[in-house]
Structure formats: structure tokens, C-alpha cells
N, C-alpha and C positions, 0 to 999 in steps of 0.2 A: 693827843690827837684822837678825835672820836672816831671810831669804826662804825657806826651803825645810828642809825633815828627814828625813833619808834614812836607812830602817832595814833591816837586814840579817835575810831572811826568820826563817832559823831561830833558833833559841834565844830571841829577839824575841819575832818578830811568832807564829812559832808554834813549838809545844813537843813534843814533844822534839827534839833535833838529829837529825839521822842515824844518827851516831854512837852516841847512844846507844843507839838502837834495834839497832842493828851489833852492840853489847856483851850487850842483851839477849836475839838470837839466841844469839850464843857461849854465852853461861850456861847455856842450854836443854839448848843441842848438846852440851856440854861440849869445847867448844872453846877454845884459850885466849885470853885475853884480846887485845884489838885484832887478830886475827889477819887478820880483814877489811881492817882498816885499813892494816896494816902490810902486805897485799897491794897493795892502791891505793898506797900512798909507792913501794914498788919498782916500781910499773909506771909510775911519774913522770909528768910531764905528759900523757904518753899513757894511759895507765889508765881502764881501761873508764868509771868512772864520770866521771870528768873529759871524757872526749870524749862522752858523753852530755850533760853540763851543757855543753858548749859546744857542741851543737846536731848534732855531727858523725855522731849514732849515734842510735834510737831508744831509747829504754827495751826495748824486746822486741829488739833486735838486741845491747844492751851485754849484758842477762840473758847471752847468750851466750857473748859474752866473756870477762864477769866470773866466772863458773862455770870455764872453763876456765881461769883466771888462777889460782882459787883452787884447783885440784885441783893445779896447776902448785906455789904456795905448800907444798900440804901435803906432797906429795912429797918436797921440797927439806927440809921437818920431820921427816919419817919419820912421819907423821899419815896416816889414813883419816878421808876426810869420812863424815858419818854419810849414809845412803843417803836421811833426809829434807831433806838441804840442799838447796836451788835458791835462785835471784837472789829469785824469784817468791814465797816466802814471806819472805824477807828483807826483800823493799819492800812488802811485806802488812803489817809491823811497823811498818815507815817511814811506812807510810800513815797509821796509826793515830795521829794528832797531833792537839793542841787548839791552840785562837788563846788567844794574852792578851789577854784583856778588858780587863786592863788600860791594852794599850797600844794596844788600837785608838782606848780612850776618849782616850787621850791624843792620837792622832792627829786624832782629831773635835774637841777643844779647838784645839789648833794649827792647823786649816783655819778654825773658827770667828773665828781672831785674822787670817785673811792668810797664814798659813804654809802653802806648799802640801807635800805631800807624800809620797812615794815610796817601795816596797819594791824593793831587789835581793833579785831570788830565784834564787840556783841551783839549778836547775831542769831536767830533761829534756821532750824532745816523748815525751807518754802514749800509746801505741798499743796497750796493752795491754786485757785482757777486764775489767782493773777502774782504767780510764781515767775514770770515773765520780766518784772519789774526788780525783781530781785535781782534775777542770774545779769539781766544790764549792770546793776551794780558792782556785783562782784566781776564780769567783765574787765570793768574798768578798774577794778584796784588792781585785780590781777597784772593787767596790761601795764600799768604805774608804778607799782613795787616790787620789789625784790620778792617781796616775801608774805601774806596775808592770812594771820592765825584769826582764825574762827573761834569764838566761843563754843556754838554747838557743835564741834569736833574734839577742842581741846577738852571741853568737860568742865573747865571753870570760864568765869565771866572778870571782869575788872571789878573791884580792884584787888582780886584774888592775886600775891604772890604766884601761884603754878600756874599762871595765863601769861605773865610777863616772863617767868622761868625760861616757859614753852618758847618764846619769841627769842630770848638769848640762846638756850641753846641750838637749836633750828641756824639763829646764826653765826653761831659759833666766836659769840663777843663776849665781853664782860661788862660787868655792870658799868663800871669808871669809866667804859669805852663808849658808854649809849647814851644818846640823848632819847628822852623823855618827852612829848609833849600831848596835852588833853587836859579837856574843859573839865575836867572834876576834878577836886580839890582830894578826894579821898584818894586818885589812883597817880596824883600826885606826887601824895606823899608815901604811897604805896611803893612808888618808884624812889625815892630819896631813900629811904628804909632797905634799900636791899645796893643802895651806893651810887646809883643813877645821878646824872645829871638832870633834872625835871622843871620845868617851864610849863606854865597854869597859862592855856588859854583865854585870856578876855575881850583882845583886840589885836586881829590877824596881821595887823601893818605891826604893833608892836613885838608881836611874837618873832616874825621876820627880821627887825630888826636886833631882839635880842640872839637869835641864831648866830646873825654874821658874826656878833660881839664874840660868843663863842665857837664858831667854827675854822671863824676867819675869812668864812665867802660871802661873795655880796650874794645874798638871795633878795635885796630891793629893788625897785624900777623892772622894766622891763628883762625878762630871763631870754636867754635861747632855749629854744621850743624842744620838749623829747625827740630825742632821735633812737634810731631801731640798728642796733646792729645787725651782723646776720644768724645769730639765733634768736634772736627775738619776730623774727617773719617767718609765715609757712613761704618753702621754696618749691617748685613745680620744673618740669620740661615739656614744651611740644613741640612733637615731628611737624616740621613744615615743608621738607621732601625727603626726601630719601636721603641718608647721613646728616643733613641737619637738623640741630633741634636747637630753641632758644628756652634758655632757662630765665625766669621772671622768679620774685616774690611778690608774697601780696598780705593784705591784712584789710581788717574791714569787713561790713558785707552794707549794702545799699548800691546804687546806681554806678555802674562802675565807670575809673578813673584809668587811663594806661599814662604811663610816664614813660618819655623815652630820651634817652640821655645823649651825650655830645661826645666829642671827643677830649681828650682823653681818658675817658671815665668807667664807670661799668653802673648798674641799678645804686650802687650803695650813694652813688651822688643825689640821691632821693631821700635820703634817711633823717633830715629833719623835716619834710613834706608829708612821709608814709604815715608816723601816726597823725601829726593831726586831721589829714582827712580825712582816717578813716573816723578820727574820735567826731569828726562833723558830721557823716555817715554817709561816707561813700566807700562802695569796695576799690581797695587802692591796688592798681597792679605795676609794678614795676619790673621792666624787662634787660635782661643784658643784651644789648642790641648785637646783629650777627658779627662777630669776627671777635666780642667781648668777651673776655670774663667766663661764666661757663657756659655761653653758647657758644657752638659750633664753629669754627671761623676757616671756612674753604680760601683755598689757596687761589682759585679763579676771580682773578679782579674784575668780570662780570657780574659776578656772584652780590658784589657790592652797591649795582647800581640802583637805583632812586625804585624804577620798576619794579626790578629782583627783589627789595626790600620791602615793599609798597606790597607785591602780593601776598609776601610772607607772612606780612604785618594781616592781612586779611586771612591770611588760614591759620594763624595762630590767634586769631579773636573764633573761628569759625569751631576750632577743638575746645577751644573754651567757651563755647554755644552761646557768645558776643555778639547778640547780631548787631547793637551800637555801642560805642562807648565814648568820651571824651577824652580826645587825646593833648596830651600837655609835652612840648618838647622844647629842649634847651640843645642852642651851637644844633650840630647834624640834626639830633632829633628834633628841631624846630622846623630843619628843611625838610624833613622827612612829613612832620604833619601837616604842614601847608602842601605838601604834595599830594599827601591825601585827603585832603579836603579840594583839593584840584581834580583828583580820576578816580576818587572811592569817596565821593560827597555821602554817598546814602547810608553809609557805614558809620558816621561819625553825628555822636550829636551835636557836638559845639567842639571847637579847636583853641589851642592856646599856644604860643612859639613866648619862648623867655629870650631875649636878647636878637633874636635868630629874624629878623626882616623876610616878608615877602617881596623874592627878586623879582619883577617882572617878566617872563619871558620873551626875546626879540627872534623872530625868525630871521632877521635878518641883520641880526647878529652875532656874528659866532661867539660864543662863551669861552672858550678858549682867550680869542682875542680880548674880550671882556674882563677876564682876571686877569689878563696882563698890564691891562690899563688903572689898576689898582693897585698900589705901592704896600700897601698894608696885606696885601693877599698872596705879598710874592713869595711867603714860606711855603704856601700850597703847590707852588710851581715846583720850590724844590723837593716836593712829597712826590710827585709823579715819577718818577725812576726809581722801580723796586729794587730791594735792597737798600738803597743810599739812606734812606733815613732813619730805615728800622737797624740798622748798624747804630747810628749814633742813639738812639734814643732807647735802646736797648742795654749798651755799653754799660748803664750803673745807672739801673730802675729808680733806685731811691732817689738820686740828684736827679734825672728827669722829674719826677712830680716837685720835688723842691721846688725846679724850676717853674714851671708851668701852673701852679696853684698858688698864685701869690692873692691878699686882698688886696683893694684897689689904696689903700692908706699903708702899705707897705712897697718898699723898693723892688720892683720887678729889675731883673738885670734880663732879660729878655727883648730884643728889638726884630720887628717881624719883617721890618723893610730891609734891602740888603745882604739878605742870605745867602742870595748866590754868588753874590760877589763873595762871601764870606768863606762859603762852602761847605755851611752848617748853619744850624740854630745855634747848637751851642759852642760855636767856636769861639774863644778869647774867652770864656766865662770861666769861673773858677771851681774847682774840684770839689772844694766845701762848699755847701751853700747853706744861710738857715732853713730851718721849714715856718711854714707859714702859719700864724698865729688860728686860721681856722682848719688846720689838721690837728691831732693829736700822733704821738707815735705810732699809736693803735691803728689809728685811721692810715696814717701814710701804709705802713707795713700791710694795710687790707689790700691796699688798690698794688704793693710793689707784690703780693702773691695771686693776685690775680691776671696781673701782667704775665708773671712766669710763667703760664701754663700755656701762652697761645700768642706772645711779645704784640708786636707792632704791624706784623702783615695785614693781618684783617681790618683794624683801623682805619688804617693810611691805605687801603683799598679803597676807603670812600672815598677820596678828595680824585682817585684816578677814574673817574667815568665822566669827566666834566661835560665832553662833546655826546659821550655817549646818554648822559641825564637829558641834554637842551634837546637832539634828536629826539626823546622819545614825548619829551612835554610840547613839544613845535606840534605834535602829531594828536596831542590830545586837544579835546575844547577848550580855547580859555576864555568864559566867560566869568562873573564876578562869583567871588566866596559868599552862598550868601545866607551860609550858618552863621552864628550866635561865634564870634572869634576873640581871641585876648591879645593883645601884643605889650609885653610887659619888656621898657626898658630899661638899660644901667647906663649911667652918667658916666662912670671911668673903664668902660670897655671900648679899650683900645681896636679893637678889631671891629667887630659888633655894634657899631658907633649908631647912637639913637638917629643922627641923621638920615641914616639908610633909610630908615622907615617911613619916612616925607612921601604922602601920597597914597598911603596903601589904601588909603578912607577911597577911593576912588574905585578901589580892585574889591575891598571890603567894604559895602555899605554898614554891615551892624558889627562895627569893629568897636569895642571898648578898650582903652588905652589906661597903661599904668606904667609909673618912671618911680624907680629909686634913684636918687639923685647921686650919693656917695655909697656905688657900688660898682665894682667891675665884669667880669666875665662870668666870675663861677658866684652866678645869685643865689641859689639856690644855697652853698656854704655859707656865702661872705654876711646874707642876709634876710636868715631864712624866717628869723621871726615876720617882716617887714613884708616877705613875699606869701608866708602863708594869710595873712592880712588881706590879700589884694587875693587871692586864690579861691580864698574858701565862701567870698561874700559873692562874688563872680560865678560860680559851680553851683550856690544856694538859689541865686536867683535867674541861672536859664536853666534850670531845672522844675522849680516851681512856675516859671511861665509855662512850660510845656506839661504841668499838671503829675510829675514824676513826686511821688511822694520821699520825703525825707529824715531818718527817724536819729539825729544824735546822738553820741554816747554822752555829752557833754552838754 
């Protein structure tokens, strides 16, 4: 079993080589072919760019070098350099590179199994006026791998044995344990010579497909997307009045994104959504909504209501000096952003609810009355009497999420109708139960130690303000939403049922619509590649109507 997979920056992990770029100056200049190159081979291991990758020379110091090497070259040609040559637009071309998508996905599969791992990059220290281009670089490997040895720190370059050395012990594997992959032939075999397993980059579908051969995982078709556990986010707190505070993560920097999650959840239900937006370039923030996780969760089922929540929601954008942001919310947090986009429009640039329909409100009709008349909603009735449910769903944390996080192609033993007659959710259901194929241990064990700190009160405080939510929205204007809005449905959410949503085009004039067809409740798990798809092409483009500039890491 391999422990670890070590890929060789360029031609890999990012595209084009140096090289190439070397070649497509020459064509420009009308210079001949490798002539760059074939300057760097006679300056032999000392050659400007080599003793830049091996840490000994700036980039703005080798520029110097390598200029005078190559005016040295042409001479010895009988060649005149063209008077637009410099190092300075030569690594301008250099710069100009794209990551394989493809093989970061694979890298994100491979860490997802246990495999940790690793870019060698050869690479100089940037000190130059467009050093800016660099640190995005290394940005994103960092953000991607475990692990990212530099040449201009470790002292050697590929396909020096003490640069791969440096990568093994760092991660404390052995050779027989590592996979190998990069476009050179020499660090290849540089890699087989020390017992490596090693795979010669020529054709990135083929390389993928010799992985699985040896690893055993499918890294072909489409992957699930990186997710962030919770050391991989910076975490924050802010006071939104006195004794509460709500704790968020975030990652990213560009136009910012708030995520606000459902029940039974906490921020982590975000964690295949947080990197890719921000790698699109938006600052992503994801919050533990109040009564979660580690915010604050007051005992006053007041405390809960759409209002109370609604202005929190405004002073915790207001300490993070938010004056707009776009809010994305799934189940609760879907009611919660259509709410505010109902009585705090000017605060939001555009709105998005995952699963979670805008209700209409009827003055003259009680909402109380109104969930009773819904057969599907009658679990909510049985939430209304504190204590009674945080008793049962409390009782053995881990079989509750069992329960409750099923995909929609897996057997729910869960039926939401009938409960009271029952005098449980989980009554008649069995003590064992599987977990669902989109948790991992890890992942269940996050959300059963998040529970423990502050159980079910806070929660199931939201679903107790029903009359008190319709009172304060009967009170506000309800005229139409007429931000920039997403409503993204799921075909096997049983609750949540895309029908609800018939007509909101009426409440919404510039409402854009999105359905996953074979997904249920928890989209955001069951299918996240599918909904970052529909998210990030949506956030791209009422962002650039509105002239909001956007810089990706990708």
C-alpha cells in the first residue's frame, strides 16, 4: 500500500514547462530554437537558472546573469540579441501558467484514501516587482498538498537524490511506499534508483489511469471536489451582544460569500463548497449558526427567532466591516436568507436558498395552522415542546446523524409523517444503524463532538418561533425580492420537495433556477461536485454584472 505521491511541479502539477515558454520567446524573437536552453547546459551546474532553483541567487540577481550568459552565447553564434530581450520578460511568459485540474483532483482523491502528498518544485526566491504571481502559486500548492519542498530552500533541484531525500523524510515514508510522478525522464529514474515507484508523465488521462492500476482508487471521471476539514480554515468569533458570540471559518480573499447552514448541521456542512470558492476567488465565510457548534447557544427560545437571527446576522457582517455580502443558505439557513433579503435587502448582493423554498407570507393565515396542514412537516410540530425531542435525539449522538444523513440512493428508515402518533422520530427504528456512504468516521465523529458541547436546545429552538417568525414578517413590507436570487433544487428531498417552489418567479423576478435531479436533502454532501457547478458559474456572473472585479486561484 502506498503512503504517500510525489509529483514533479511542472508539466504536472502546472503547465506549461519552462521550457516551453523559453521556446515561445525564441519564436517571437526569431531566435533559434533552444537557444535559451542550450545556454543553461553550457553554463552546467552553475548556470544562472540552476543556482537560482537551488536557492544560491535571487530571481532579480540570476535576471543578471542569465542576460549576460546569453549575450555571451550569441556572440560565440555570431547572433545579435534583439534589443527587446531581457530575463524579465522571458519569466513574464514563464509566469503565464495554468494548474491541471485534473491532477489536483486527483491529489484530493489520494489524501481523501490516506495518501498523503507532495509537490517538488523547482523553483526560485521571487523578489521581483511581479513576485505577486509567484506567491498565487505557491498559494495554491500549499492549499492542495500536504506537503511542498522548494528547491530554493532545500539547496538541491531534481533530479538531485537530496531533493526527493528531503520530500521522504519530511514525510516520514519510504521509498517502496511513494509514488513518483513528472515529466522528466531523468527524475524518473532518479526516483526508481532510490526504490520509488515512478510513472513518466506524457498523457495526463493516461497517467490517471495508471494510478488507479496502482493504487486501487478510481482517480478517472469526474472526482468529489477538496474539502477543508477544520484545520485546514482560519476560525474567528464575533460578539453579536453581550454573551453571544458566533464562531465562523473562512478561507479565500475576493468578494465575500457567508454560508449559512440547516439543521442538523454546524459550518463543517460547507467543507466541500469552502475551497472551491475560494480557489474561484471569493472570500468564503462559513458560520456556526446560533445555538451550533461553537457559537453561543442561549437557552431563550426567543433568542431563535428569524428577527433575533436576522439582526445578528447584520452585526456579525458589521464587525467583519461586511457592508455586503452574498448569502448562500441550505434547510434553516435558506429561511433565514430569504429573510433577509425580505428586511435587510441593502445588505446582501445577491441571495441563494439550496433546497429551502420561499414561503409566501399570508397575513391571514396563521402559520401555526399552516404547518399543520402539511403531513410532511408534522415532525416540526413534534419539536415544539422543549425537552421532548432534545431527549430523544440527544440519547446516542452518533445513531442520530446515522439517521438523519442518509443519501437520497440509500435506504432512509426515517418517516417525517406520523410522529406524533408515534411519539418520536426514532421510535421503532433500530439501535444499529449504517452510516451513510457521504460521511466518513471522521466526519460523523466531527459533527457527534460538536453536538456534545451545547446538544439539541439551540437547534430545535428554531422550528419554536413559528407564530412568533409570521408576526414579525406580516409587519414587515412584502414586496418582491428584486436581487440577483438562486434557488437550487433536489429531486429526492423528501421534505423540501421542488414543488414548494411553483411560483416564486412571481415574488422573484430575477430568480435563476437550478435542479439536481438524483439528490436529496443534504446537497451540499450527497453532491457537491454537481452543486459547485451551478454555484460558482452563478456568484461569476452577478458579480461581473455589477462590475465587482474577480481574481481566481484557478
Amino acid at each position: 500500500m502506498y503512503k504517500a505521491a510525489l509529483f514533479g511541479l511542472w508539466g504536472g502539477v502546472l503547465s506549461p514547462h519552462p521550457l516551453k515558454s523559453f521556446q515561445k520567446v525564441e519564436k517571437v524573437l526569431n531566435l533559434p530554437r533552444d537557444f535559451i536552453r542550450n545556454t543553461l547546459v553550457k553554463g552546467g551546474d552553475q548556470n544562472a537558472l540552476y543556482r537560482a532553483e537551488r536557492g544560491k541567487v535571487t530571481l532579480t540577481q540570476m535576471f543578471a546573469e542569465l542576460e549576460t550568459d546569453c549575450r555571451k552565447e550569441a556572440d560565440s553564434q555570431g547572433l545579435t540579441l534583439p534589443a527587446q530581450f531581457s530575463a524579465q520578460t522571458l519569466f513574464d511568459e514563464v509566469r503565464r501558467v495554468e494548474f491541471n485540474n485534473l491532477m489536483l483532483d486527483a491529489a484530493a482523491t489520494l489524501q481523501r484514501q490516506g495518501i498523503r502528498t507532495c509537490v517538488l518544485a523547482d523553483i526560485w526566491v521571487d523578489d521581483t516587482p511581479q513576485r505577486d504571481k509567484t506567491a498565487k502559486v505557491l498559494s495554491v500548492l500549499e492549499s492542495h498538498f500536504d506537503l511542498v519542498v522548494r528547491s530554493c530552500h532545500a539547496g538541491a533541484k531534481l533530479p538531485e537524490p537530496a531533493v526527493l531525500h528531503n520530500a521522504l523524510d519530511k514525510l516520514n515514508v519510504k521509498p517502496h511506499e511513494t509514488l513518483w510522478l513528472d515529466i522528466s525522464e531523468e527524475s524518473v529514474k532518479a526516483a526508481e534508483s532510490l526504490g520509488m515507484t515512478a510513472v513518466h508523465i506524457t498523457d495526463i488521462s493516461e497517467v490517471l489511469k495508471k494510478m488507479e492500476k496502482l493504487t486501487g482508487i478510481k482517480l478517472t471521471g469526474e472526482q468529489m471536489p477538496r474539502f477543508c476539514g477544520p484545520e485546514e480554515v482560519s476560525h474567528g468569533y464575533v460578539t453579536v451582544k453581550p454573551g453571544v458570540k458566533i464562531h465562523y471559518v473562512e478561507m479565500g480573499d475576493g468578494p465575500p460569500v457567508l454560508l449559512c447552514h440547516g439543521f442538523p448541521e454546524s459550518w463543517f456542512s460547507w467543507r466541500y463548497q469552502i475551497p472551491a470558492l475560494a480557489d474561484a476567488g471569493f472570500r468564503v465565510i462559513a458560520a456556526d449558526m446560533k445555538g451550533y457548534g461553537d457559537s453561543s447557544a442561549p437557552a431563550e427560545i426567543e433568542e431563535y427567532s428569524q428577527e433575533s437571527i436576522s439582526q445578528d446576522l447584520v452585526t456579525f457582517m458589521d464587525k467583519l466591516g461586511l457592508a455586503q455580502v452574498t448569502l448562500v443558505g441550505h434547510d434553516w439557513g435558506g429561511m433565514l436568507v430569504w429573510n433577509m433579503a425580505r428586511c435587510h435587502p441593502e445588505r446582501l448582493r445577491a441571495v441563494a436558498s439550496l433546497n429551502t423554498p420561499l414561503f409566501p407570507v399570508d397575513p391571514n393565515s396563521n402559520a401555526m395552522d399552516k404547518l399543520k396542514s402539511i403531513p410532511v412537516f408534522e415532525y416540526q410540530l413534534y419539536f415544539q415542546e422543549p425537552g421532548v425531542a432534545e431527549a430523544e435525539l440527544e440519547k446516542n449522538l452518533a445513531r442520530t446523524f446515522k439517521l438523519m444523513f442518509n443519501a437520497s440512493g440509500e435506504k432512509s428508515l426515517l418517516v417525517f409523517s406520523g410522529v406524533l402518533k408515534k411519539g418520536g422520530l426514532f421510535v421503532g427504528l433500530p439501535e444499529e444503524v449504517p452510516r451513510s456512504s457521504m460521511l466518513s468516521e471522521e466526519d460523523l465523529q466531527y459533527y457527534v463532538q460538536q453536538y456534545t458541547k451545547s446538544g439539541f436546545r439551540g437547534p430545535l429552538n428554531w422550528y419554536r418561533n413559528v407564530e412568533r417568525n409570521w408576526r414579525w414578517l406580516c409587519s414587515r413590507p412584502r414586496g418582491k425580492i428584486l436581487m440577483p436570487a438562486l434557488m437550487v433544487t433536489a429531486g429526492k428531498d423528501k421534505v423540501l420537495q421542488p414543488s414548494f417552489t411553483t411560483g416564486m418567479e412571481q415574488i422573484i423576478p430575477n430568480l435563476t433556477r437550478a435542479h439536481i435531479e438524483d439528490c436529496g436533502h443534504w446537497t451540499q454532501m450527497e453532491r457537491p461536485a454537481e452543486l459547485n457547478k451551478i454555484l460558482i458559474p452563478w456568484l461569476k456572473e452577478i458579480h461581473q454584472k455589477a462590475s465587482i472585479p474577480i481574481f481566481p486561484k484557478l
